[in-house]
C-alpha positions in Angstrom: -10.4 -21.6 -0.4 -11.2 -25.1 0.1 -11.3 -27.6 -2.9 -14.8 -28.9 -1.9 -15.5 -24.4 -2.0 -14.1 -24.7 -5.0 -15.3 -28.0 -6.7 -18.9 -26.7 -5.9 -18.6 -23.2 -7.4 -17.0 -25.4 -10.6 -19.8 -27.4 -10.5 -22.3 -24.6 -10.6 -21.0 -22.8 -13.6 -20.6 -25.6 -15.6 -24.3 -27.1 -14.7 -26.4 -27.9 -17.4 -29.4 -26.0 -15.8 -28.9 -22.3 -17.0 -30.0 -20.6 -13.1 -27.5 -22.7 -12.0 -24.8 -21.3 -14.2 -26.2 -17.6 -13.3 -26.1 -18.4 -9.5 -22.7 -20.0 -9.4 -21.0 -16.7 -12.1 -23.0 -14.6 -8.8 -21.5 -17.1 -6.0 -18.3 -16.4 -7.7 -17.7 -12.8 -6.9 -19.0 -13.3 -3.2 -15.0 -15.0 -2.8 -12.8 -12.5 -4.8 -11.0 -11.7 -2.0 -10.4 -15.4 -0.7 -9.0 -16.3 -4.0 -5.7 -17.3 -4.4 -3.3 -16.5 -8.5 -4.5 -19.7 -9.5 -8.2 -20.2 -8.1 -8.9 -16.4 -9.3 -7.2 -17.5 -13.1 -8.8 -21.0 -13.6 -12.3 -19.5 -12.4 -11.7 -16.7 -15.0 -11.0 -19.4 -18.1 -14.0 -21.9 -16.6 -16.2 -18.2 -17.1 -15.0 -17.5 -20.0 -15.4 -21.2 -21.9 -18.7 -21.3 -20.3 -19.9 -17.5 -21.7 -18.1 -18.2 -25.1 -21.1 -21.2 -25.1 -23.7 -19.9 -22.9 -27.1 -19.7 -24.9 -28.9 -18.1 -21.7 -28.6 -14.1 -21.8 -29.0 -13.7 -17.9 -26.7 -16.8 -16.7 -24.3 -14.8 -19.9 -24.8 -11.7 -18.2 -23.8 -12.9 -14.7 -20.6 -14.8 -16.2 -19.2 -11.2 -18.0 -19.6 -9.7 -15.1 -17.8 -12.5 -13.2 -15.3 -12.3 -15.3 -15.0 -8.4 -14.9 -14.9 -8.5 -11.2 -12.3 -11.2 -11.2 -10.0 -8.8 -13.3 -9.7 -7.0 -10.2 -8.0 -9.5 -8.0 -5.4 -9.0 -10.3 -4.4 -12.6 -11.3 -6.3 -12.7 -14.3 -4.7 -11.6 -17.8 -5.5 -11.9 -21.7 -4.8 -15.7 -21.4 -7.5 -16.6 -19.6 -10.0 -14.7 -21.2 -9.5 -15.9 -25.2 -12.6 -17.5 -25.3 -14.1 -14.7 -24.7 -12.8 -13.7 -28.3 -15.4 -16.8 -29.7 -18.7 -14.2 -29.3 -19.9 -12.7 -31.7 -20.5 -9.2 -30.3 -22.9 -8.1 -33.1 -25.3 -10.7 -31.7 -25.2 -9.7 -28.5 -28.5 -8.0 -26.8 -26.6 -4.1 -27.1 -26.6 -4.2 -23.0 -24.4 -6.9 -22.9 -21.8 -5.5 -25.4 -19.9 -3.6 -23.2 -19.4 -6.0 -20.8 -17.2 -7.7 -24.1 -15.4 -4.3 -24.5 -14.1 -3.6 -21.2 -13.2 -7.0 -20.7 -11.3 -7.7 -24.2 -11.0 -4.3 -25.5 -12.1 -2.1 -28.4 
């Protein structure tokens, strides 16, 4: 991928407007396969920060399940996901819940 790809899709999920994070967490799994170890991991950590923080459920929604497609490339582990660990599940919408649980666990 090229860094200006890549800068843009950064810029996206870290934009202040909340449809902008949603539509860069979507953009995001469009590339999975064009990802290389360390694009696919430092996506995953930017996703992660930005749905430990995100006060928008659907731009949430569409970083979880970001981070859950990136788990596939297989270059994303436990490390880049401990943000993740800031959420409190128990105020989560109960849809979103699982999204937590397959991606962190029990």
């Amino acid at each position: 991928m090229r860094a200006e790809s890549l800068m843009r899709l950064i810029r996206l999920i870290t934009h202040t407007d909340p449809r902008l994070r949603e539509k860069g967490a979507d953009e995001a799994t469009d590339w999975l396969s064009a990802y290389s170890a360390e694009e696919a991991a430092t996506l995953a950590t930017i996703l992660s920060i930005a749905a430990a923080r995100e006060s928008d459920l659907e731009a949430l929604e569409s970083e979880l399940h970001a981070v859950l497609e990136l788990e596939t490339t297989g270059h994303v582990g436990s490390a880049h996901l401990g943000y993740l660990a800031e959420i409190d599940r128990s105020t989560l919408p109960i849809p979103l819940r699982p999204y937590i649980t397959d991606i962190l666990g029990g």
